[in-house]
N, CA, C and O atoms as a Maestro MAE file, in Angstrom:
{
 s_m_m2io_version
 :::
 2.0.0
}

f_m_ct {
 s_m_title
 :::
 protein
 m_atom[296] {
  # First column is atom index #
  i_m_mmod_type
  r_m_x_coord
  r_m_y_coord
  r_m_z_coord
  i_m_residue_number
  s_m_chain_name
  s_m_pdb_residue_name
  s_m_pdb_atom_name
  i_m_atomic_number
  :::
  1 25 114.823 80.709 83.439 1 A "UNK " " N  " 7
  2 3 115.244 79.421 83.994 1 A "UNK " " CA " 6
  3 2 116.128 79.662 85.206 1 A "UNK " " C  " 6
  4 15 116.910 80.610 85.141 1 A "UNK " " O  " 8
  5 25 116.096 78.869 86.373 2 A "UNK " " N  " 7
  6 3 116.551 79.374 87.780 2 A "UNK " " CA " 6
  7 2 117.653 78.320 87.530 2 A "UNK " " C  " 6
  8 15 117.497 77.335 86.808 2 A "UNK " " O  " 8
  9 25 118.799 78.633 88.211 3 A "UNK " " N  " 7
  10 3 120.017 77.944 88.134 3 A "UNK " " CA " 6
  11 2 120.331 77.223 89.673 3 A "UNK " " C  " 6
  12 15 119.994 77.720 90.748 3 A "UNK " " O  " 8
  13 25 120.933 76.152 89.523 4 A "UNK " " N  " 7
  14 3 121.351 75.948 91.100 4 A "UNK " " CA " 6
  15 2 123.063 76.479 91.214 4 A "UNK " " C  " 6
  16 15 123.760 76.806 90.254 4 A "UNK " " O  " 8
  17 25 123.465 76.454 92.612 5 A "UNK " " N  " 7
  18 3 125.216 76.491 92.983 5 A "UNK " " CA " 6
  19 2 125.336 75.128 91.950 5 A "UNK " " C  " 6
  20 15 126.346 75.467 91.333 5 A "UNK " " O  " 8
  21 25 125.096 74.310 91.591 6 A "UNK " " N  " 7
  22 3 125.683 73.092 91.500 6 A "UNK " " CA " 6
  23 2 126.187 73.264 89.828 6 A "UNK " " C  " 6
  24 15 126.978 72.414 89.420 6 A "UNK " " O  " 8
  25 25 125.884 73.988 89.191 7 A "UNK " " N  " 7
  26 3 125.486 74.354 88.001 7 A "UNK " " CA " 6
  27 2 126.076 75.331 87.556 7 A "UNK " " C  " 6
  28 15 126.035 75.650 86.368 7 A "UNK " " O  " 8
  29 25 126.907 76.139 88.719 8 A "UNK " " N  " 7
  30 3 127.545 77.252 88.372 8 A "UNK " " CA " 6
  31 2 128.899 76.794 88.010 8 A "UNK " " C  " 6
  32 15 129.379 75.790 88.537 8 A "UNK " " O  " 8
  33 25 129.639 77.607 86.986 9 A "UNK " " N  " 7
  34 3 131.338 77.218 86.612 9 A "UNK " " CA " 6
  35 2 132.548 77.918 87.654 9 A "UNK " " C  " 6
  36 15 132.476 79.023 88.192 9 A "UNK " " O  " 8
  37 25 133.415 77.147 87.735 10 A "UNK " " N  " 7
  38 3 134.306 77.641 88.673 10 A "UNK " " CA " 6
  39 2 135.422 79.090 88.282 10 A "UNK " " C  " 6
  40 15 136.190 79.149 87.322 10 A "UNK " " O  " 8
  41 25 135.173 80.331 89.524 11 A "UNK " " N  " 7
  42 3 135.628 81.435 89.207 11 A "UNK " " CA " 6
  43 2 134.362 82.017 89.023 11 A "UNK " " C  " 6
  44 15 134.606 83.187 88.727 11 A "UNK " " O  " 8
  45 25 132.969 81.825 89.036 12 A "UNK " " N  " 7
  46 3 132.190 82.719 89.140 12 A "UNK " " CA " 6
  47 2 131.225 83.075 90.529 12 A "UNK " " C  " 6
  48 15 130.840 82.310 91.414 12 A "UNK " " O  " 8
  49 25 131.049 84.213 90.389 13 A "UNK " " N  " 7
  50 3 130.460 84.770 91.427 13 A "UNK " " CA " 6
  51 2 128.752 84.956 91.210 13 A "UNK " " C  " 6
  52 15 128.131 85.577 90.346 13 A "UNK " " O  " 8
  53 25 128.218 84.033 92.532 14 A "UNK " " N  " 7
  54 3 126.379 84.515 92.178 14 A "UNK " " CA " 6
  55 2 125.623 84.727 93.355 14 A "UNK " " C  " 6
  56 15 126.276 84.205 94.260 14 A "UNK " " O  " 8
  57 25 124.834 85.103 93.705 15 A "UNK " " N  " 7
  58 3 123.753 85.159 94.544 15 A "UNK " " CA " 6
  59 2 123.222 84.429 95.202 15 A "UNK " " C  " 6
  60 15 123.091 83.570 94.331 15 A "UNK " " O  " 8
  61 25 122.653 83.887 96.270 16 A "UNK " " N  " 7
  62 3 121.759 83.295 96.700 16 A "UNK " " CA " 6
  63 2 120.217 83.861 96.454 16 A "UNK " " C  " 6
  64 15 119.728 84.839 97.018 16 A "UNK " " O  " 8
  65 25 119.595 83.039 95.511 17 A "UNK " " N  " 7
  66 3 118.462 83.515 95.272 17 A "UNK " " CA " 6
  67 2 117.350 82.987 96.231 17 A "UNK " " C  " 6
  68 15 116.473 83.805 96.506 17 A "UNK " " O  " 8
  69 25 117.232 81.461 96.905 18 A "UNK " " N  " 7
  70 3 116.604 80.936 97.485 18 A "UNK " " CA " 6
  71 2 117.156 79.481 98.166 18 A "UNK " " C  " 6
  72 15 118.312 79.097 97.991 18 A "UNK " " O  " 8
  73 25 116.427 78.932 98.752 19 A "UNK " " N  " 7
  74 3 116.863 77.335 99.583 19 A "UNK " " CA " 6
  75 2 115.775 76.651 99.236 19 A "UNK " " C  " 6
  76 15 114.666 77.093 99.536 19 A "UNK " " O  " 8
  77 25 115.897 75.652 98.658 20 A "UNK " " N  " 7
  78 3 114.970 74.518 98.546 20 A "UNK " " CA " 6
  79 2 115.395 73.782 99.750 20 A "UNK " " C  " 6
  80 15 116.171 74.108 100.648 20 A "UNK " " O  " 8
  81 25 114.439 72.303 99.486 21 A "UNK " " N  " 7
  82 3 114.879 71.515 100.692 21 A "UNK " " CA " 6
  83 2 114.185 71.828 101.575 21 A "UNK " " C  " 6
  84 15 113.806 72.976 101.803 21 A "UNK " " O  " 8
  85 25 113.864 70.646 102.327 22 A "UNK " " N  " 7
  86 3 113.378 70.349 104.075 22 A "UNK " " CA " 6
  87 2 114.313 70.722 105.251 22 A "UNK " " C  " 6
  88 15 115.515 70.862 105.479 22 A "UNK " " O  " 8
  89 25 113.113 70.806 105.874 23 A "UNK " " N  " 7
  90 3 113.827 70.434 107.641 23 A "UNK " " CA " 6
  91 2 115.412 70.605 107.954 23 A "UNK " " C  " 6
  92 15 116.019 71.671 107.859 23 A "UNK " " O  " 8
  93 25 115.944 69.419 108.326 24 A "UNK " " N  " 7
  94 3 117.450 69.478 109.055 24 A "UNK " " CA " 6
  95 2 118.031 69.762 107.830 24 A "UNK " " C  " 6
  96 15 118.919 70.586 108.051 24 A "UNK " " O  " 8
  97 25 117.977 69.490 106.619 25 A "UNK " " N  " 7
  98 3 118.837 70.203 105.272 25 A "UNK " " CA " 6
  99 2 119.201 71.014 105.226 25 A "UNK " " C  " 6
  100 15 120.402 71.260 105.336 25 A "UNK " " O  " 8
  101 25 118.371 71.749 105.051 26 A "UNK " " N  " 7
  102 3 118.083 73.913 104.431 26 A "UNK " " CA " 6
  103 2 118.369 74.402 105.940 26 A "UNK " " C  " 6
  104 15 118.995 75.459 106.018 26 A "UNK " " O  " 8
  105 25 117.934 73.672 107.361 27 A "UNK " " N  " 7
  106 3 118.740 74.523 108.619 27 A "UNK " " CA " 6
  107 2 120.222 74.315 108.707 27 A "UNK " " C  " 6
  108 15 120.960 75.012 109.403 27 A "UNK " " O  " 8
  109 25 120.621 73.284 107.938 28 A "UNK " " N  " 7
  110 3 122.245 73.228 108.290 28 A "UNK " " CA " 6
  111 2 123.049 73.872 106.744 28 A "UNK " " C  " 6
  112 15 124.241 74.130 106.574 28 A "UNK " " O  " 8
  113 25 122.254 73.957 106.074 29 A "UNK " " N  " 7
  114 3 122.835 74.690 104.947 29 A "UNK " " CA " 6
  115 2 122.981 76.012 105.240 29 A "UNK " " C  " 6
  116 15 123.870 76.703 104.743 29 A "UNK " " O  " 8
  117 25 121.725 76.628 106.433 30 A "UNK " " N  " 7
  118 3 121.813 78.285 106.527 30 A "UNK " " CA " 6
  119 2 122.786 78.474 107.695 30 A "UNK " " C  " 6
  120 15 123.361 79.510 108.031 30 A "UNK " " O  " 8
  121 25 122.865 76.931 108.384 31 A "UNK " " N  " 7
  122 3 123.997 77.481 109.786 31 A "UNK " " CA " 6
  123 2 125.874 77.965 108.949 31 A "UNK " " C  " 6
  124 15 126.922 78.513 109.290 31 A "UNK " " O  " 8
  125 25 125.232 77.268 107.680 32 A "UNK " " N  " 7
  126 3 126.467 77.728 107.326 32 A "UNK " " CA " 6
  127 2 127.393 78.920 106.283 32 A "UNK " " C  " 6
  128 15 128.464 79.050 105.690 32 A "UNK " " O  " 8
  129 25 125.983 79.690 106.603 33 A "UNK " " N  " 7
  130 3 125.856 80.894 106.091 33 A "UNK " " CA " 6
  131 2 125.434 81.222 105.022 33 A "UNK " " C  " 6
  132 15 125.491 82.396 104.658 33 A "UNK " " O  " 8
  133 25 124.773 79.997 104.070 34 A "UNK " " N  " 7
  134 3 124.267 80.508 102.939 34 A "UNK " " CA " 6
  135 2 122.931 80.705 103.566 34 A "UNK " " C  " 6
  136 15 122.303 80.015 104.369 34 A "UNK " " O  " 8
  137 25 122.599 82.145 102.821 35 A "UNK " " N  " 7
  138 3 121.077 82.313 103.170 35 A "UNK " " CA " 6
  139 2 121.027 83.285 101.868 35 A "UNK " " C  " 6
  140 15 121.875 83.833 101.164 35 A "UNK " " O  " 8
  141 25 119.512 83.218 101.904 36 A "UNK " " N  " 7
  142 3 119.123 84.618 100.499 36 A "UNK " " CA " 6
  143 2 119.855 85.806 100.511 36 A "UNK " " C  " 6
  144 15 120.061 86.380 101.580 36 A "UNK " " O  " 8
  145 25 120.319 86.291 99.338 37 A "UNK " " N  " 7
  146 3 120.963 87.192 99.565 37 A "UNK " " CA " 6
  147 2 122.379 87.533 99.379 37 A "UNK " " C  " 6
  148 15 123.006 88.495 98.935 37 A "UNK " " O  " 8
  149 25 122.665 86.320 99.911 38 A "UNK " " N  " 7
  150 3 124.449 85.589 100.171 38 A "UNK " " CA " 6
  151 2 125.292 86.009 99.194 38 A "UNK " " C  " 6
  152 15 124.505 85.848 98.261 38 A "UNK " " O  " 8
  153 25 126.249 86.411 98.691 39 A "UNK " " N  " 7
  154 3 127.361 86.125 97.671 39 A "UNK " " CA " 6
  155 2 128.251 84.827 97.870 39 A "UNK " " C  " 6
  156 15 128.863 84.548 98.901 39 A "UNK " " O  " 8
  157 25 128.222 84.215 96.906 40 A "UNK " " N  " 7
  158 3 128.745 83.196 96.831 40 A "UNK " " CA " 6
  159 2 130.071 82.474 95.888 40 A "UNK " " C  " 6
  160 15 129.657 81.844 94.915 40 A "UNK " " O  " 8
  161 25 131.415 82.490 96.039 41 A "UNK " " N  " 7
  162 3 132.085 82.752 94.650 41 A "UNK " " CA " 6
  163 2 133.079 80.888 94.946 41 A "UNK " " C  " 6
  164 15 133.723 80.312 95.823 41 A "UNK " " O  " 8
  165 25 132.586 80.660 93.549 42 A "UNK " " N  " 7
  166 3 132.966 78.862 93.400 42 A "UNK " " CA " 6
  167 2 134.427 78.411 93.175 42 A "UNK " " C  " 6
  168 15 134.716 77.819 92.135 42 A "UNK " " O  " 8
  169 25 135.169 78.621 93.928 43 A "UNK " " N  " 7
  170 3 136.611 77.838 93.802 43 A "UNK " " CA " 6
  171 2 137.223 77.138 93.185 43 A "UNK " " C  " 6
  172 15 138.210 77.366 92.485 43 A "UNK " " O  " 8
  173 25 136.499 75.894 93.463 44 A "UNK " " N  " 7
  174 3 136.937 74.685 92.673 44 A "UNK " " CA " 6
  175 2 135.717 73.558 92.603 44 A "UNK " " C  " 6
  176 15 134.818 73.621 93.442 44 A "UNK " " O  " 8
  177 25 135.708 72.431 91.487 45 A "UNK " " N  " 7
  178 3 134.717 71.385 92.000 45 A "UNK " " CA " 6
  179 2 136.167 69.949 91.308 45 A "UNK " " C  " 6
  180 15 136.941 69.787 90.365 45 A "UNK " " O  " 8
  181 25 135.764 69.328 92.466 46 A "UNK " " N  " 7
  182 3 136.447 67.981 92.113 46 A "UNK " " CA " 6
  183 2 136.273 67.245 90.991 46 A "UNK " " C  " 6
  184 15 135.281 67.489 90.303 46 A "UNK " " O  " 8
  185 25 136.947 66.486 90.696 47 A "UNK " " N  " 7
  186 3 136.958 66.268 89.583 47 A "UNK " " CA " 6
  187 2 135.565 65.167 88.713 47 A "UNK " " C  " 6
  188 15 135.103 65.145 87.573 47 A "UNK " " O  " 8
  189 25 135.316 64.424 89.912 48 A "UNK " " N  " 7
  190 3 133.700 64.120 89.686 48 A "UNK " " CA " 6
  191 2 132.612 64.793 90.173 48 A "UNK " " C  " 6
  192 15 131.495 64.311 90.363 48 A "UNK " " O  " 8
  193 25 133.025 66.111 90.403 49 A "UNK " " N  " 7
  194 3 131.622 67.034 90.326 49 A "UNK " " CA " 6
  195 2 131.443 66.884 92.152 49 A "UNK " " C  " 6
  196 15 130.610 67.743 92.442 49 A "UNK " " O  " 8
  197 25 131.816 66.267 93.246 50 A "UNK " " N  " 7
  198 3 131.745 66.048 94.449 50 A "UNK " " CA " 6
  199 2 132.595 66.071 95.286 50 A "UNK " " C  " 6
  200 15 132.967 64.897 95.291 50 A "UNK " " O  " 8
  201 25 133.312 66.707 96.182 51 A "UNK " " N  " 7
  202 3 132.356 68.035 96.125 51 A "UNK " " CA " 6
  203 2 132.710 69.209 95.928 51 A "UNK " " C  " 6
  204 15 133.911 69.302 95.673 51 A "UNK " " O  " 8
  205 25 131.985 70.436 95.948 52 A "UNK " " N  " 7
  206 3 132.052 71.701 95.285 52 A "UNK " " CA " 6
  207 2 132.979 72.529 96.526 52 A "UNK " " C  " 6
  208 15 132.757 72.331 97.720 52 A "UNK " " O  " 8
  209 25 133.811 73.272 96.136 53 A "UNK " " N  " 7
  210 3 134.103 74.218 97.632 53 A "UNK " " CA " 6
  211 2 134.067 75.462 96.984 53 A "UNK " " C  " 6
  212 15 134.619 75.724 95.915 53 A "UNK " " O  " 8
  213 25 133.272 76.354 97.801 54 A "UNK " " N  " 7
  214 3 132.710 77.391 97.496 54 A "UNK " " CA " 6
  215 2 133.484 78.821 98.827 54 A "UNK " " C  " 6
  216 15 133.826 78.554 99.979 54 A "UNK " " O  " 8
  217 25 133.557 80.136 98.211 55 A "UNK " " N  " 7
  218 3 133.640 81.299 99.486 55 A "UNK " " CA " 6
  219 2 132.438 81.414 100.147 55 A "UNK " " C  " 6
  220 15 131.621 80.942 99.357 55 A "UNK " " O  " 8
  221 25 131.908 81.738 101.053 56 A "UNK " " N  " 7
  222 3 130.414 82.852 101.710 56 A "UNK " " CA " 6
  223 2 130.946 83.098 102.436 56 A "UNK " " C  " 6
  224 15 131.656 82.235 102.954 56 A "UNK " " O  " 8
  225 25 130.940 84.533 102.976 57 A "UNK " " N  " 7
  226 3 131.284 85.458 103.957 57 A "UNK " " CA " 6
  227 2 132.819 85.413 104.160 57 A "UNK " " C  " 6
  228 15 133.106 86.354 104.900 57 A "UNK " " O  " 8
  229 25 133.844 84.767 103.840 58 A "UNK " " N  " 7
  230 3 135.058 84.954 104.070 58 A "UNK " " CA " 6
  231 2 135.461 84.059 104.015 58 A "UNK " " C  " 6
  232 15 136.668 83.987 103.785 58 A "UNK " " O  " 8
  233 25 134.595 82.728 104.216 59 A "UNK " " N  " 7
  234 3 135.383 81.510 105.049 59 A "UNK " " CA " 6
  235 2 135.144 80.521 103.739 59 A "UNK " " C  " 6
  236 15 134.078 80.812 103.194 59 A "UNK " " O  " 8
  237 25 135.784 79.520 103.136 60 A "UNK " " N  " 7
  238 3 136.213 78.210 102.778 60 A "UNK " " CA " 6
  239 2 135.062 77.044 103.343 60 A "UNK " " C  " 6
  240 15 135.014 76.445 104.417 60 A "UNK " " O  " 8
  241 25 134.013 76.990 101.938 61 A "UNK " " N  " 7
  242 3 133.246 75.755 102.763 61 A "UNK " " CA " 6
  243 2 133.310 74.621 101.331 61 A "UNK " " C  " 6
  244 15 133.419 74.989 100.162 61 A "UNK " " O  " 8
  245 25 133.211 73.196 101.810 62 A "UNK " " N  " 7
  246 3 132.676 72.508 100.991 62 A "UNK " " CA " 6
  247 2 131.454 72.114 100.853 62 A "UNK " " C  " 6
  248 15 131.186 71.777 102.007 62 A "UNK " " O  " 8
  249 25 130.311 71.880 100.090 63 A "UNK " " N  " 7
  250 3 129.116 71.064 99.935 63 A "UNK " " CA " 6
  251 2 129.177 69.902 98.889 63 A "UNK " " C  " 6
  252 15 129.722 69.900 97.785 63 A "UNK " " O  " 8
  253 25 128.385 68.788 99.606 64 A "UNK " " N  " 7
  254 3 127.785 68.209 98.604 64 A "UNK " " CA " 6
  255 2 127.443 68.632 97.089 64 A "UNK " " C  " 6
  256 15 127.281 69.783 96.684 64 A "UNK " " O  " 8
  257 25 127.385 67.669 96.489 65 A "UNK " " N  " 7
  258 3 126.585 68.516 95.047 65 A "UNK " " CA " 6
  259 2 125.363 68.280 95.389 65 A "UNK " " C  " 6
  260 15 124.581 68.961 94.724 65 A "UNK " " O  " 8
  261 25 124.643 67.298 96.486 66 A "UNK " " N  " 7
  262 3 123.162 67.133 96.327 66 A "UNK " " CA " 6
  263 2 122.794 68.563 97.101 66 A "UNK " " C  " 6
  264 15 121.684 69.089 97.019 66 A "UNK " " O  " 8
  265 25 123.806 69.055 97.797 67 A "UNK " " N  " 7
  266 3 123.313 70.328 98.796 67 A "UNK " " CA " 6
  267 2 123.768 71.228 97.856 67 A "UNK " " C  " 6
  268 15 123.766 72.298 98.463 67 A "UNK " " O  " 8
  269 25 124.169 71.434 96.699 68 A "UNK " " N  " 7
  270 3 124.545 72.322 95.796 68 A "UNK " " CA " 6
  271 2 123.173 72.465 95.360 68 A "UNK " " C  " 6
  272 15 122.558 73.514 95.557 68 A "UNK " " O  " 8
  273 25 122.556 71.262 94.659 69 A "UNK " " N  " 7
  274 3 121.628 71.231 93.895 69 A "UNK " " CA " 6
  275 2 120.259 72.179 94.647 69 A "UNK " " C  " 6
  276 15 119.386 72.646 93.915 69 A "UNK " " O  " 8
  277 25 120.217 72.382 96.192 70 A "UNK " " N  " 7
  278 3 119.363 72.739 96.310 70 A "UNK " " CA " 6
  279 2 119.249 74.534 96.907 70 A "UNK " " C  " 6
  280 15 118.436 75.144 97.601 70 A "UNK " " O  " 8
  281 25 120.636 74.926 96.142 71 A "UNK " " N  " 7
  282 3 120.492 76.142 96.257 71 A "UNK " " CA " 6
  283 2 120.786 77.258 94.695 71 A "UNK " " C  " 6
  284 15 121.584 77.502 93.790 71 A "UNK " " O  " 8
  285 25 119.473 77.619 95.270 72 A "UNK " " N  " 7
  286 3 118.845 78.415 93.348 72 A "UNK " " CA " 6
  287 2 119.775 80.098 93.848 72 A "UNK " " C  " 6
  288 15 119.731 80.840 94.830 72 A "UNK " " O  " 8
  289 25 120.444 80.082 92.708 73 A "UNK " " N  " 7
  290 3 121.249 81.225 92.624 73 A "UNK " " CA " 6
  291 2 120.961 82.206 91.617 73 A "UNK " " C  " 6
  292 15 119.802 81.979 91.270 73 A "UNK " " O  " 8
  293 25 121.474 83.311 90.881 74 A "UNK " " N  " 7
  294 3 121.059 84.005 89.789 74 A "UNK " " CA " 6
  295 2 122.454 85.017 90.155 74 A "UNK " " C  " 6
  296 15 122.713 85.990 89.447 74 A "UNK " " O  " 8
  :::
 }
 m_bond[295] {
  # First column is bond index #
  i_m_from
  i_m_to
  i_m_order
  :::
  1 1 2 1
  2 2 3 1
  3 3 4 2
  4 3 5 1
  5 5 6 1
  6 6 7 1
  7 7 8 2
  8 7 9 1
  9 9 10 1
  10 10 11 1
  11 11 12 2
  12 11 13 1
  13 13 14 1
  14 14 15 1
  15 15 16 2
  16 15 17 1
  17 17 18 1
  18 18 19 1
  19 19 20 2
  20 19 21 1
  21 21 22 1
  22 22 23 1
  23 23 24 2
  24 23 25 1
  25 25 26 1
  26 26 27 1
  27 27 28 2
  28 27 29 1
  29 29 30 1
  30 30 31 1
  31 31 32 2
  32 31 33 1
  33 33 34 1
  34 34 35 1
  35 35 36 2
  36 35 37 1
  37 37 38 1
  38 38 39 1
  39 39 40 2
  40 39 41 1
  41 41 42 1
  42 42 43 1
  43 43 44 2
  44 43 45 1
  45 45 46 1
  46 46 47 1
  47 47 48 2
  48 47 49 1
  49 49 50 1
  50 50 51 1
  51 51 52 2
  52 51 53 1
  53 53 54 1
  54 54 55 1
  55 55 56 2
  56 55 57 1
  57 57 58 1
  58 58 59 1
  59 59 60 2
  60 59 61 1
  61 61 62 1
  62 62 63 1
  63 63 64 2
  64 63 65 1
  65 65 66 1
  66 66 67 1
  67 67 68 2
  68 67 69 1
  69 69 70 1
  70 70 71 1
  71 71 72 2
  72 71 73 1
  73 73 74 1
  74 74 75 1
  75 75 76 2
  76 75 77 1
  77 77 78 1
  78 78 79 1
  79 79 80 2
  80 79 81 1
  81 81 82 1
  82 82 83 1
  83 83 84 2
  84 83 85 1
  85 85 86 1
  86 86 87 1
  87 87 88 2
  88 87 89 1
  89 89 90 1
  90 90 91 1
  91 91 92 2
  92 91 93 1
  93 93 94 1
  94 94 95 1
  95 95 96 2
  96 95 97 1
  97 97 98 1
  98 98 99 1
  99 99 100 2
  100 99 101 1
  101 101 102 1
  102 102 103 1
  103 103 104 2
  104 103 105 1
  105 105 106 1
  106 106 107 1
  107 107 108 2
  108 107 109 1
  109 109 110 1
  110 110 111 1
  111 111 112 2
  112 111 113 1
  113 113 114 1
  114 114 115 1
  115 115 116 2
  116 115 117 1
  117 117 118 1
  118 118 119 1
  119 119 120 2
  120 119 121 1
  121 121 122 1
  122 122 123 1
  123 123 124 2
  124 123 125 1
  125 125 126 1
  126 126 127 1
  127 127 128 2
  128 127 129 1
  129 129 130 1
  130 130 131 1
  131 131 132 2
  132 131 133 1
  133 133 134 1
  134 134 135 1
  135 135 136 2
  136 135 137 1
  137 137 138 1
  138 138 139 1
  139 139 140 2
  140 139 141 1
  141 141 142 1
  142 142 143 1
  143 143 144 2
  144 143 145 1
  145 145 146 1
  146 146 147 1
  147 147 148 2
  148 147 149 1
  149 149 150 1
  150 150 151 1
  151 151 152 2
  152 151 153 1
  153 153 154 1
  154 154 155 1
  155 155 156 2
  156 155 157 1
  157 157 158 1
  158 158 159 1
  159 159 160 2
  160 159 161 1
  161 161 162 1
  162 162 163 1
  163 163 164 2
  164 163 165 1
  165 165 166 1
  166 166 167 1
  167 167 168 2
  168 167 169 1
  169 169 170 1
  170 170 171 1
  171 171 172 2
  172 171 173 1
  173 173 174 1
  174 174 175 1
  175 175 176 2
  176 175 177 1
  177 177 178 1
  178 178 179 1
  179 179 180 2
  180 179 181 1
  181 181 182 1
  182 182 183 1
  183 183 184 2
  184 183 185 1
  185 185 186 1
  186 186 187 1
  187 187 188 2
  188 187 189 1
  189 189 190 1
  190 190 191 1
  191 191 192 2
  192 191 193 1
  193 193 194 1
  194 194 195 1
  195 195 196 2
  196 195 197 1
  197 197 198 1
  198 198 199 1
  199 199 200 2
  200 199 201 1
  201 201 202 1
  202 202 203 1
  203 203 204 2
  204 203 205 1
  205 205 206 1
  206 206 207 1
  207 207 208 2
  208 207 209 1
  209 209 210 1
  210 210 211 1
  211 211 212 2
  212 211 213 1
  213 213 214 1
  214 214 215 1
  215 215 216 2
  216 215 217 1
  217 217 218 1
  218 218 219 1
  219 219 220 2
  220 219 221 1
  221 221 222 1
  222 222 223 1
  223 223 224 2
  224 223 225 1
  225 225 226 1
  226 226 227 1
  227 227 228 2
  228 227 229 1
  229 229 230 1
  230 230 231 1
  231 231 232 2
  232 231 233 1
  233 233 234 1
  234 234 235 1
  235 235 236 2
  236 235 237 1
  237 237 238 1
  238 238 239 1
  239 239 240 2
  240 239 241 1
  241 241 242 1
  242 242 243 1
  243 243 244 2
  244 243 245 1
  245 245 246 1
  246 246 247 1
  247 247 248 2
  248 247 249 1
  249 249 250 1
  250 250 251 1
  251 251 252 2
  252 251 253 1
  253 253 254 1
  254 254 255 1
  255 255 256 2
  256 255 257 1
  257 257 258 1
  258 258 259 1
  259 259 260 2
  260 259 261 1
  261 261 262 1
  262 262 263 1
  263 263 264 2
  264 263 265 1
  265 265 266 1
  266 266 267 1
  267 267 268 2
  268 267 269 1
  269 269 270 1
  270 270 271 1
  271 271 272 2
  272 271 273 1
  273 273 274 1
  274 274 275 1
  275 275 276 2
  276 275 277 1
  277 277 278 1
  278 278 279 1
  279 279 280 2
  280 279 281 1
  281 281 282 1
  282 282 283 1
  283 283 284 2
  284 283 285 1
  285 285 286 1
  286 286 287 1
  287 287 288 2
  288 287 289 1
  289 289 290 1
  290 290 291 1
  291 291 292 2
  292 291 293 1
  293 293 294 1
  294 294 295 1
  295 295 296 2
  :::
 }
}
C-alpha cells in the first residue's frame, strides 16, 4: 500500500517516491524541491490537518494537505 506526505506522522522522515497530479500542480510542487528521490522530514501539521510544514533540502516549506495528498512517499 503506497502512502502519501499527507499521511505521514509528525517527526518522521520519508522519501519521495513519486508526484501525482497534473500540469501547473506537480510543476510547482517540483519548483519547490520535492522531486523523486527527495528526503522529506514532517515538522508539524496544524491542528486541522491544514497545513502541513515539512523540511526538503534545508529550507522550511508549507503545503496544502490537497498537495500533500499528491505526493506518494515510502
Amino acid at each position: 500500500m503506497e502512502k502519501t506526505l499527507r499521511e505521514v506522522k509528525i517527526g518522521e522522515t520519508v522519501t519521495v517516491k513519486k508526484l501525482t497530479g497534473d500540469g501547473p500542480v506537480k510543476r510547482r510542487i517540483m519548483d519547490m524541491g520535492i522531486t523523486k528521490g527527495v528526503e522529506v522530514y514532517v515538522r508539524k501539521v496544524a491542528p486541522l490537518g491544514d497545513p502541513v510544514e515539512v523540511t526538503v533540502r534545508g529550507y522550511e516549506l508549507s503545503l496544502r494537505k490537497a498537495d500533500a495528498g499528491m505526493i506518494l512517499v515510502g
